[in-house]
N, C-alpha and C positions, 0 to 999 in steps of 0.2 A: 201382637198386632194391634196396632192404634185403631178403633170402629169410631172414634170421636168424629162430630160433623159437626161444621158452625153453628148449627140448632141447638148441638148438646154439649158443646165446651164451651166454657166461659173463654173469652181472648181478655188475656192482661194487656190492659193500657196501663202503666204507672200515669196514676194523678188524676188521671179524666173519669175514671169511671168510680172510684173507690176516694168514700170521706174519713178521713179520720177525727173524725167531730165525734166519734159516739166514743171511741176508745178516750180521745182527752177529756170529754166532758166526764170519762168515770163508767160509762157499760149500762147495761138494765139497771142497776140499783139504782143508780144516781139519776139516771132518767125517773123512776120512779119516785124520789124525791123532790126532781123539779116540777112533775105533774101535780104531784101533793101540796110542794108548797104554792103553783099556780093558782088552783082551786081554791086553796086557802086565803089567799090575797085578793082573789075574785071574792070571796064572802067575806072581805072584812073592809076593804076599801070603799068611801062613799060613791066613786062614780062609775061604779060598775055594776050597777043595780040592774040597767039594763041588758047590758050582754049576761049579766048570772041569770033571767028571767028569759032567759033562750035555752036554758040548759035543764033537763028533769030537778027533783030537788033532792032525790038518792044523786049521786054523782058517779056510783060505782062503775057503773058498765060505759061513761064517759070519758073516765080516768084510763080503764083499762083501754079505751079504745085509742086514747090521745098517746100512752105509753106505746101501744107497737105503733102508732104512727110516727113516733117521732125519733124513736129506735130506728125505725126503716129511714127517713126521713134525713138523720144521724151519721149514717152509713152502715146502720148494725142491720141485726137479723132479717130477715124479710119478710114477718109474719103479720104485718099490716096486710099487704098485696097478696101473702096466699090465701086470706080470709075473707080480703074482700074488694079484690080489683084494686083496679085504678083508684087514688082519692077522689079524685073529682070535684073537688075542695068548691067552687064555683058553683055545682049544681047541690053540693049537700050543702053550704050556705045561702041558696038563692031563695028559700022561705023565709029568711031573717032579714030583718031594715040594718043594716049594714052601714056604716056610715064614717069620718071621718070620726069623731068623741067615740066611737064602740072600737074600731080600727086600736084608737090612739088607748081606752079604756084596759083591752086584751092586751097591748105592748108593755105598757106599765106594768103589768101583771106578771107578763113573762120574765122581763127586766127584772123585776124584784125576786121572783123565783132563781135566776142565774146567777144573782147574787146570793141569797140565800145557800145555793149549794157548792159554793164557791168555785163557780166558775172561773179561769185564769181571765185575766182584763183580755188580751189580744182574743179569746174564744168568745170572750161575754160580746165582743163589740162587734165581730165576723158574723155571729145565730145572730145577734140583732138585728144585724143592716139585710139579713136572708130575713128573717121572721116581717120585718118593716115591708119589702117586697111581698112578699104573700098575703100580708094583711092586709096590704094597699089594693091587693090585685080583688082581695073578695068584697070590696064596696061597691054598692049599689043603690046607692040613695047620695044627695048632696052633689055640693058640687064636683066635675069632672067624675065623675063616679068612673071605675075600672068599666070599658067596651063588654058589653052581654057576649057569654060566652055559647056559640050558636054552633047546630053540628048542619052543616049541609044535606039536604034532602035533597032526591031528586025533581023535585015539583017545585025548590024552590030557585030564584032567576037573579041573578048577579046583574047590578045596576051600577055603571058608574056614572058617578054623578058631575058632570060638566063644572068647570073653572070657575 
């Protein structure tokens, strides 16, 4: 007898819900290689002084934090979100000046890491154009800066603002 309830079974959607980004790009190893050679491109390139001056100067527990993010992130294991929620990406970067040159500084980084682990061209170019969206969306300083991300209160009052 089946006791499964939509709470407790996953439903297959082929495609919509399942990435296969973590399997092509290589699994945990190879994620852990692109975190590695990240960091490393962050400490050695000139115009990353600032986003590396955001980050502790052990790297350890930032590496390992960015691997299950991005293994989950990937389409792999799930052990970002059972450790520690939602990312939240927007409130865990809204302490940093965030800007167009940090945005663009972090991409370069990644960029050169996906190559590095040799990423296929058609995967390298799909994580970029997704990596370019989330880095765009965490600015907050400069121009067009990404809309503050706000959680509704009850106290607070929805204005539309006239033509």
């Amino acid at each position: 007898m089946n006791t499964a309830t939509p709470t407790t079974a996953a439903i297959a959607l082929p495609g919509l819900l399942q990435s296969p980004h973590f399997a092509q790009l290589g699994g945990e190893a190879v994620v852990v290689q692109l975190v590695d050679s990240f960091y490393r491109h962050m400490d050695a390139r000139a115009d990353t002084g600032v986003i590396r001056a955001m980050h502790a100067p052990d790297l350890a527990s930032t590496k390992a934090l960015l691997v299950r993010y991005l293994c989950e992130w990937f389409g792999g294991p799930k052990a970002y979100s059972a450790q520690h929620g939602h990312p939240r990406l927007r409130m865990r970067h809204a302490a940093f000046a965030i800007g167009a040159p940090e945005r663009d500084a972090w991409l370069a980084c990644m960029d050169a890491a996906l190559t590095d682990v040799g990423a296929e061209p058609t995967l390298h170019t799909a994580l970029m154009v997704s990596f370019f969206k989330t880095a765009d969306f965490l600015r907050n300083t400069g121009a067009n800066p990404a809309p503050p991300a706000t959680i509704p209160t009850p106290t607070s009052t929805v204005t539309k603002e006239s033509p």
